[in-house]
C-alpha positions in Angstrom: 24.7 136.7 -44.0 26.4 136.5 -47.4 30.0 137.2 -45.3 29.4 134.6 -43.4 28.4 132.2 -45.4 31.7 132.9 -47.4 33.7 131.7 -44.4 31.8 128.1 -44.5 34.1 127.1 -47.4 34.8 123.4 -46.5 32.1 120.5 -47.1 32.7 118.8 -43.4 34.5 120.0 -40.4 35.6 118.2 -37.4 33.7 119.1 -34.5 36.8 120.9 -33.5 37.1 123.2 -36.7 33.5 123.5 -36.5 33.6 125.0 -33.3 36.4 127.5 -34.0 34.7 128.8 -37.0 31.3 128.7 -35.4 31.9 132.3 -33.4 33.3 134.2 -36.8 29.5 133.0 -38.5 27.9 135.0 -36.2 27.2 138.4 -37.2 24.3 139.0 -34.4 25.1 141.7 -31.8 23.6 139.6 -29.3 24.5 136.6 -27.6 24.0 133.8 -30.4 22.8 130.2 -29.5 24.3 127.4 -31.2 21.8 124.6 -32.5 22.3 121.7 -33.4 20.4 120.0 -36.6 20.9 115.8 -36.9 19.1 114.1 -39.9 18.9 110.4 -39.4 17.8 108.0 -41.5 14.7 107.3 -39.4 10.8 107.4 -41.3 8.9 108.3 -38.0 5.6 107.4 -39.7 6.7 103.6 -37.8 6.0 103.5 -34.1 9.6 101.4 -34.0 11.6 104.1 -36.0 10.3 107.3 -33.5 13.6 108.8 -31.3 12.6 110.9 -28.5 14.7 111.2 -24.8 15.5 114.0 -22.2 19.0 114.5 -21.9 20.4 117.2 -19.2 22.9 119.0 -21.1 26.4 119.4 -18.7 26.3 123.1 -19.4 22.9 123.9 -20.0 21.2 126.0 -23.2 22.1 129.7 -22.3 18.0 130.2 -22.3 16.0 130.9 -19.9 12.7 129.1 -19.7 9.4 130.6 -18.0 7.9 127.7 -16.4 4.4 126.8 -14.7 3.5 124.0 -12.3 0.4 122.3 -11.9 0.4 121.0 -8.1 -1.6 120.7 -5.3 -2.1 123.8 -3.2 0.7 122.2 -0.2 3.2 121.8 -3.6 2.7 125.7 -4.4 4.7 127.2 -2.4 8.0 125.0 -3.2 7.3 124.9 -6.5 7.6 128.4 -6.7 10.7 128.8 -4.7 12.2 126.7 -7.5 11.7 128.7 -10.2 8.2 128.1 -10.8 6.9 131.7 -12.4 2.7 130.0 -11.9 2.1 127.0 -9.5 -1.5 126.0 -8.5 -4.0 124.0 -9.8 -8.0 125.2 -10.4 -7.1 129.1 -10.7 -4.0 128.3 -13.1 -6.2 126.1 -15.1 -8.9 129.0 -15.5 -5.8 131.8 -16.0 -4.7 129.2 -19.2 -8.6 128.5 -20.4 -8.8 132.2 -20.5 -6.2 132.4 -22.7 -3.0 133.2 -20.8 0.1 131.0 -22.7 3.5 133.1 -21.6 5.2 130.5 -20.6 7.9 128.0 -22.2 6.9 124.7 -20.3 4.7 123.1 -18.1 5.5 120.5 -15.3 2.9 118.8 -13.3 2.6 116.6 -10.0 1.3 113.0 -11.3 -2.0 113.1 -8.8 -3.4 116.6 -10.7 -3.1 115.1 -14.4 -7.1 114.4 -14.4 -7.1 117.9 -13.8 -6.2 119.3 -17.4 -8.4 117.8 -19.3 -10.0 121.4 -19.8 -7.3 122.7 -21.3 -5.4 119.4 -22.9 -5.9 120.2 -26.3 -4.5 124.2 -26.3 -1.5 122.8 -24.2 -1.0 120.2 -26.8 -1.3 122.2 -29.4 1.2 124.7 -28.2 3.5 121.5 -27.6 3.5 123.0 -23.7 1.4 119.8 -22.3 3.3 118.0 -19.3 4.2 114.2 -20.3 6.4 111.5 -18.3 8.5 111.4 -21.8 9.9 114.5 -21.1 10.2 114.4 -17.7 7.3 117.1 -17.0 5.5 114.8 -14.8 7.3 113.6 -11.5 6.6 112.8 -8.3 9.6 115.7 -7.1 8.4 118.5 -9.2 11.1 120.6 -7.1 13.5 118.4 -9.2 12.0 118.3 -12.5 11.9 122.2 -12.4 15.4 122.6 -11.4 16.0 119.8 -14.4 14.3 122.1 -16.8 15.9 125.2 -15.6 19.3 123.8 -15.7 19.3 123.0 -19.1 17.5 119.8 -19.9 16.4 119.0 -23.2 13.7 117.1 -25.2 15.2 115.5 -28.4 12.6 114.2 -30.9 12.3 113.3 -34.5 10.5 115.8 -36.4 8.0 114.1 -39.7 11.2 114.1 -41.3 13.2 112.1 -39.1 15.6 115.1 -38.0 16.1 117.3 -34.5 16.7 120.5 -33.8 18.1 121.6 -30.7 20.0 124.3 -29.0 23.0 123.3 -27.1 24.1 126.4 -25.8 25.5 129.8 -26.6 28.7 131.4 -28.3 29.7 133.0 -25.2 29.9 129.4 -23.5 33.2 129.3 -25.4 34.3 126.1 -27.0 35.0 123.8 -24.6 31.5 123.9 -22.7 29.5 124.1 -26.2 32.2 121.0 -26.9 30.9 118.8 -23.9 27.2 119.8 -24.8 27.5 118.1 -28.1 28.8 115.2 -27.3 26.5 114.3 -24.7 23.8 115.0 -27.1 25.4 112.9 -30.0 25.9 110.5 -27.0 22.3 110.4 -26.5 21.2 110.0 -29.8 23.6 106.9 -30.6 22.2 105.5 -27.2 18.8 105.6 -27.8 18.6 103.9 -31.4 15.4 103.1 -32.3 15.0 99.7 -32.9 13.4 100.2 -36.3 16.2 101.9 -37.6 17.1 100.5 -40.8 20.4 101.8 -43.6 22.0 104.8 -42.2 21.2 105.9 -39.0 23.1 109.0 -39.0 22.6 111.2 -42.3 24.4 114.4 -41.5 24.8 116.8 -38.4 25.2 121.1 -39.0 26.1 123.3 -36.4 24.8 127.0 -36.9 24.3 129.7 -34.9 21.3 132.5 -34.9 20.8 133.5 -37.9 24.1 131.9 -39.4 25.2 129.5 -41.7 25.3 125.7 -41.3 28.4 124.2 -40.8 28.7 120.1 -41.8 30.3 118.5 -39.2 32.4 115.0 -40.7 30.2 112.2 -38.7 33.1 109.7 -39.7 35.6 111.9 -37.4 32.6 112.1 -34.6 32.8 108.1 -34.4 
């Protein structure tokens, strides 16, 4: 860790130099994500000043997501031909009462919502409960799977007004990890909350698993 933190020897990078230096910080011998860490000016304690979109990332995360579906019985089948690794409705209810959680996310089919009241509360705590913000509750839940499994993401302020997000891996090489980045920056400039008030934009880092944080120069990324 101490090696590669000696490599970070600049205060900001350009996206560019960031992402040349990014694969020489990562002394993992597996596959590293790269996450992306934005700190915005933002006090989400204000209904106006809370960020939180979906954004389908053009090359996806690199990870691969165990996802559920809560459908009606005809929805089963196709929900698990898209990837679905659970799909059903009373007898996946009672497997996740009874304590079964292995799963990343959970998508659901608007008519079975009044369904999970049973087991809201350990699917919210787990952040795993489905919710139109995030596109886990849709009409074509063949789609919103295929959304998820493709590399869709759910930015959102944390209490302290910053994301975290991972936006691909080192093997995606530079230019794919490049276009991932900008779309989420994009994202983040287009949906602004309309509270926000002084500097939107704090600071950005780049690091990989386990690595050091790179700055990245926001004035170059304008």
């Amino acid at each position: 860790m101490l090696a590669a933190k000696s490599l970070v020897v600049k205060d900001f990078y350009s996206l560019k130099e960031a992402l040349e230096l990014l694969p020489q910080t990562s002394k993992v011998k597996f596959d590293a994500s790269v996450e992306a860490h934005i700190n915005t000016g933002l006090d989400p304690k204000h209904a106006d000043q809370i960020l939180r979109f979906t954004t389908l990332l053009p090359n996806g995360t690199g990870k691969k997501v165990k996802i559920v579906a809560f459908v009606p019985d005809e929805m089963v089948a196709e929900a698990k031909k898209a990837g679905a690794i659970e799909a059903g409705l009373e007898d996946l209810v009672a497997k996740i009462s009874a304590g079964f959680m292995d799963f990343d996310l959970a998508v659901a089919h608007p008519s079975v919502m009044k369904n999970l009241g049973k087991i809201a509360k350990q699917l919210g705590q787990a952040r795993k409960m489905p919710t139109p913000k995030n596109g886990t509750v849709a009409q074509n839940v063949v789609e919103a799977i295929g959304n998820l499994m493709g590399g869709q993401i759910e930015v959102r302020t944390d209490k302290f007004g910053s994301t975290h997000n991972i936006v691909g891996k080192i093997s995606f090489g530079n230019e794919k990890l490049e276009a991932n980045i900008l779309d989420l920056l994009h994202g983040v400039k287009k949906n602004k909350p309309e509270g926000s008030k002084g500097q939107y934009l704090k600071s950005i880092y780049l690091t990989t698993s386990m690595g050091p944080s790179i700055q990245l120069d926001i004035a170059e990324l304008k």
